[in-house]
N, C-alpha and C positions, 0 to 999 in steps of 0.2 A: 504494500500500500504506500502511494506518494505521502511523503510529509510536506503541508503549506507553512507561510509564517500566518502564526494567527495575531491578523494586524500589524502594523509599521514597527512596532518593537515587541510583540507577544512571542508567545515560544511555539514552537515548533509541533504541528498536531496532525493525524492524519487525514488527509483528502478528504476523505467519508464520514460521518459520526455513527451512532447507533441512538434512536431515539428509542425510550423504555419506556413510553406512558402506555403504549397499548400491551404491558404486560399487565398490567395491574387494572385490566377492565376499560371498557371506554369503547371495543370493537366486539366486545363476545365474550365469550368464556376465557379464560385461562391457565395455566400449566407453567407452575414453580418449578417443576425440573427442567421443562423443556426450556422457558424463558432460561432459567440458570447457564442450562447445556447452551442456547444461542448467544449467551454472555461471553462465552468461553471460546466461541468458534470465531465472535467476532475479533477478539484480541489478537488469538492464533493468526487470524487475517491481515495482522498490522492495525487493525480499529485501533485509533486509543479513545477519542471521545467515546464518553456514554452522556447521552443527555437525559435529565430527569425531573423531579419538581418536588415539592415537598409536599405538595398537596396531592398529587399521583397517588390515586389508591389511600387518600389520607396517611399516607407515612410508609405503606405498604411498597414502596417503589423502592426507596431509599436502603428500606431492608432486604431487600432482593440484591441490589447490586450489592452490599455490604457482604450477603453469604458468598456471592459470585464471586468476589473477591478475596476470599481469604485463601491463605498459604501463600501469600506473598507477590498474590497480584496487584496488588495496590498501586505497586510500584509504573505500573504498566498502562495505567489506566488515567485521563484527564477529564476529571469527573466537572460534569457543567450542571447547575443546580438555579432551579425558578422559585421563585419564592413571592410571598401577597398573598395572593388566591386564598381566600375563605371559606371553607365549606360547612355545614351542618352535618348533623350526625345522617342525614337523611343524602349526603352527597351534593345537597343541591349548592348550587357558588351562592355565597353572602356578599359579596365586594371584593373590593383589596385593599389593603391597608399598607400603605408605605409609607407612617410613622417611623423616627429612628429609632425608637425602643423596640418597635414591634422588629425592624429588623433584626436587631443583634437579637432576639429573643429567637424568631424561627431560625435563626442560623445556630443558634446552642441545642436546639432539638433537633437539627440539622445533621451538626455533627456526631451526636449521639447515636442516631438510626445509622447510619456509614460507617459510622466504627473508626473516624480518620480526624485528625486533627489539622486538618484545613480543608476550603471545595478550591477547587484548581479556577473555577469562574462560575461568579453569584451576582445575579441578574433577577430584578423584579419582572414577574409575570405580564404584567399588565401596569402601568403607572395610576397612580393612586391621585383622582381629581382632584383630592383634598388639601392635599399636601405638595407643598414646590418639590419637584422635580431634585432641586440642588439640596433639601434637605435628604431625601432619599439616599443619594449615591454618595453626600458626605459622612452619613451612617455607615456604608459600606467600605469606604476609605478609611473611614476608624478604625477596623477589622482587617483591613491592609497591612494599615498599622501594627498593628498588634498579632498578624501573621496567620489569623482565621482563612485570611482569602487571599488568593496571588492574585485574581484578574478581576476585574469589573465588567460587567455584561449590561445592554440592552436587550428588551425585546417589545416587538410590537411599539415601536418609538415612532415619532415624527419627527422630519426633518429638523422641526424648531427644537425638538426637544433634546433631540441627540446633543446639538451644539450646547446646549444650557447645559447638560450633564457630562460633556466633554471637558466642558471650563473648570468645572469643579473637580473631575480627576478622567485622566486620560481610560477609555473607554476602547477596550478590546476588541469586542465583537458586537454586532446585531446579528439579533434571529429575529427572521419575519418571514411570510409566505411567499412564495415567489416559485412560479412556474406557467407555463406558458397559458396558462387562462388568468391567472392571478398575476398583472405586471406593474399596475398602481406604483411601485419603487423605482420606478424608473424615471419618472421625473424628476422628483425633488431625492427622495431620498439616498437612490444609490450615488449623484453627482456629490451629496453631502460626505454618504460614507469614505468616497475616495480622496476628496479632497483632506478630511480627519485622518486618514491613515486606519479606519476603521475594517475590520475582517467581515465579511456579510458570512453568517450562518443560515442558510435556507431551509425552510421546510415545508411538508406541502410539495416537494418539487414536481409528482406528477397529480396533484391538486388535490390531496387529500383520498387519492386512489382513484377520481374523477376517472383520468386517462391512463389505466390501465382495467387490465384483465379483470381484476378484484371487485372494480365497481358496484356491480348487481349486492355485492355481499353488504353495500349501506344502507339497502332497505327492511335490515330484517330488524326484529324488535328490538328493543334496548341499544338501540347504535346512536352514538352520540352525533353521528354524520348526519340525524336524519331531522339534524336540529338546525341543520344549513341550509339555505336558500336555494345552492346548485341541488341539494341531493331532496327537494323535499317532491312531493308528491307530481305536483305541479309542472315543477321544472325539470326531475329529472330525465324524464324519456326524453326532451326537445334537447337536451344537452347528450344524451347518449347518442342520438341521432349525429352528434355535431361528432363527435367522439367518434362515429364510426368511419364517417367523412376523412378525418384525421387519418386515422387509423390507415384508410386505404391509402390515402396520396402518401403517407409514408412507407409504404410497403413499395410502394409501387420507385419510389426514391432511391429507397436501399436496395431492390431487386435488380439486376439487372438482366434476369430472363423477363422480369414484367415488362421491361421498360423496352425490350429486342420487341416482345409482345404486340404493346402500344403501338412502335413505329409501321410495325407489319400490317397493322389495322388501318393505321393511316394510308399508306399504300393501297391500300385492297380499298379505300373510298372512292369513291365516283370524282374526277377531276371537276374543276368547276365549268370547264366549257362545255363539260353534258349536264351540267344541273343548266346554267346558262341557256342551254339549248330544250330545256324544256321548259323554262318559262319562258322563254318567246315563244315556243308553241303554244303553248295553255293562253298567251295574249293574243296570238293571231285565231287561236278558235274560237274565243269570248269576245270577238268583231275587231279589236285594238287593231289600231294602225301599225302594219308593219315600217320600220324603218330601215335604208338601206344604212350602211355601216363599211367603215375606211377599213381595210387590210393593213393589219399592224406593219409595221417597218415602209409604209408606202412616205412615198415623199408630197409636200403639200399639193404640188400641183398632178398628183397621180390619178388617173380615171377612176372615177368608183364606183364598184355593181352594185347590185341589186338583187337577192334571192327571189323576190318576188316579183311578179308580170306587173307592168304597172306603178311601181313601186313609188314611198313616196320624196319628195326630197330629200337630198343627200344628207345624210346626216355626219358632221365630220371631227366628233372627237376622237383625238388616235387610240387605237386598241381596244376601244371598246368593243367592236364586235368580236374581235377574239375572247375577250372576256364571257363574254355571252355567246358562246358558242358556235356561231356565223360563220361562212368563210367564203371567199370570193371565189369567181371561177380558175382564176390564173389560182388562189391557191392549192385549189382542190386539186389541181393537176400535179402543183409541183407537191404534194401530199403523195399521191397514188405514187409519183413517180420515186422519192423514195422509202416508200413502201417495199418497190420491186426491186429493189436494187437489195436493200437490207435482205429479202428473202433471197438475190441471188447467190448476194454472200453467206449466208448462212448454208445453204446448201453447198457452197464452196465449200466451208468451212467442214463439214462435217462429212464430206468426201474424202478428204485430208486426213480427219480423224482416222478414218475406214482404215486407211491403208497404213498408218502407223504399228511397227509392228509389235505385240505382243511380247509380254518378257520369257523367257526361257528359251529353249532349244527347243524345245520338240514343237511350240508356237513358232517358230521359224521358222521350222522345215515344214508347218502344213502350211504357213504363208508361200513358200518358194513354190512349193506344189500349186495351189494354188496360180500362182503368175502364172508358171507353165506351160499348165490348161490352157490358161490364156492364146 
C-alpha cells in the first residue's frame, strides 16, 4: 500500500483508510470476529488508518478496534477518532456539543475504550452551532499539549470555517463526502484545503454504495441509508436508473472489445446519403417541390442537372445534394465506372492469389502437375 503525507507537515499514512462504523451497526447485522479478522487483513495490507467515532455503536467501535489491536498492533495502526455526536440510550443523535470541557471529557472515555494513551487524529463530528469554532479546536490543542493527540482533524467543515480553525492550530486533515455525484467541495472548499496545506480524507467515494453493486442492499429495514434523500423511496429507482447509464458508458470505456463492438455498429449504419435519399423521396411523394442540386466539387460556373423532368430552379448550395443523396448524371457514370474497375481488380487480384503457391512439397509438386496439364 502507497504511503501519502497527510497534509503539508503531517506524517506519513496509507493511500487507503479502513472506515469501522458499519461494524458496529448502521448497515445490518454484525460479526465481532469477522469485523476483528477484517481488522487484521486490512493492516497485513499496509492499511494503517482505521477511522472510527466515539459515538459508533455508542462506545462499541472503539472496543472493537482496541481487541483488534492487541499483541502489539498498536504500533501499526493510525487511529482517527470523531467525537460530539450525542446519542440516547435509544441511539437516536441529540446534537453535538463542542464545548471544551465536553471535549477533553469524551477524549478520557476515549482513550479508555482503545486501551492507548493518545488518538493519532481527533476531529469533531459535526461542528457544534453553539459554540465558536476556535473554542472547539483550542480544546483540542490543549490535548496536543499535553500529548493526548498528535493531529487535529476536521470534518464536514466549511470553507469559512476550516480557515477560523486553521488560525487557531494548524489543521491536518478534512473528511467530507466526495464522489462523483457528491462534488459540492469543489468550489470553495477543496481550493481552500490546498491552498492551507490541508490532506482531504474522502468518504462516501462511491456515494455511500449509491454507484456500486451493493446499492439494492439500502433499502432493507433498519439501514441508516434509507434516511437519505438519494436512497429514499422516491428517488431511488430514478437515480439507479442514472447509475445504470453510468455503469454502461463505463464499461463500454474500459472494454475495448465493447468499444471494437460500437465502431462495427457504426459501420454497419446506413450512410447518410441513403437516409438523405429517402427523404427527398418521402418529399417528392407528399407533392414537395423537387429541387435540382450542384454536384459537389463542380466549379461555380458548372452546368447543373436535374433528377427530375421539368425540374425546378437550380438550386446552388455546394454539396448539398450529395448530402442528400442526389447525384448528377456525369456523376453517376463516373460512379458505375469505378465501380468496374474496382471489381476488375479484385478479380485480378485474386487470380494472383490462385496461383500462389502452397507451403510444402508435396503442394508443389501437385501445383507443377497441375501447370503441366496445362
Amino acid at each position: 500500500m502507497r504511503l501519502v503525507r497527510l497534509g503539508r507537515n503531517g506524517p506519513d499514512v496509507s493511500e487507503m483508510g479502513l472506515g469501522c462504523m458499519g461494524m458496529s451497526g448502521g448497515y445490518g447485522a454484525t460479526d465481532d470476529a469477522e469485523s476483528i479478522a477484517t481488522i487484521h487483513a486490512a493492516l497485513e495490507a499496509g492499511i494503517t488508518m482505521l477511522d472510527t467515532g466515539d459515538f459508533y455503536g455508542s462506545g462499541h467501535n472503539e472496543m472493537l478496534i482496541a481487541e483488534a489491536l492487541k499483541g502489539g498492533k498498536r504500533e501499526r495502526a493510525f487511529i482517527v477518532v470523531k467525537f460530539g455526536a450525542m446519542r440516547g440510550p435509544d441511539l437516536k443523535f441529540l446534537g453535538d456539543d463542542g464545548r471544551p470541557n465536553s471535549v477533553k471529557n469524551f477524549l478520557a472515555y476515549t482513550l479508555r475504550r482503545l486501551g492507548t494513551d493518545h488518538v493519532d487524529l481527533y476531529q469533531p463530528a459535526r461542528l457544534d452551532p453553539t459554540v465558536p469554532i476556535e473554542d472547539t479546536i483550542g480544546a483540542i490543542a490543549d490535548m496536543v499539549k499535553a500529548g493526548y493527540v498528535r493531529h487535529v482533524g476536521l470534518s464536514e467543515a466549511s470553507a469559512k470555517s476550516i480557515r477560523r480553525a486553521h488560525a487557531v492550530h494548524p489543521i491536518a486533515a478534512l473528511q467530507i463526502e466526495y464522489s462523483l455525484v457528491s462534488r459540492d467541495i469543489e468550489k470553495e472548499i477543496l481550493p481552500t484545503i490546498r491552498e492551507l496545506g490541508i490532506a482531504l480524507v474522502a468518504y462516501g467515494v462511491l456515494s455511500r454504495g449509491l454507484i456500486s453493486d451493493g446499492a439494492p442492499a439500502s433499502q432493507h429495514a433498519g439501514e441508516i441509508r434509507t434516511r437519505m434523500p438519494r436512497f429514499s423511496a422516491e428517488n431511488f429507482p430514478r437515480n439507479m436508473a442514472r447509475e445504470e447509464r453510468l455503469d454502461r458508458a463505463t464499461r463500454l470505456r474500459l472494454d475495448p472489445l465493447a468499444r471494437r463492438g460500437r465502431r462495427a455498429a457504426d459501420r454497419r449504419a446506413p450512410p447518410r446519403s441513403a437516409q438523405g435519399s429517402a427523404r427527398l423521396a418521402r418529399r417528392v411523394a407528399d407533392g414537395g417541390r423537387p429541387r435540382a442540386h450542384r454536384a459537389s466539387g463542380a466549379g461555380r460556373g458548372s452546368r447543373r442537372h436535374t433528377l427530375f423532368a421539368g425540374g425546378a430552379r437550380p438550386y446552388g448550395q455546394r454539396a448539398r445534394g450529395v448530402e442528400q443523396g442526389t447525384r448528377t448524371p456525369h456523376a453517376e457514370e463516373r460512379r458505375s465506372a469505378a465501380i468496374r474497375t474496382r471489381a476488375a481488380k479484385s478479380a485480378r487480384c485474386d487470380a494472383s492469389r490462385s496461383m500462389r503457391p502452397p507451403f510444402g512439397t508435396a503442394a508443389l509438386a501437385r501445383r507443377k502437375t497441375r501447370v503441366n496439364a496445362l
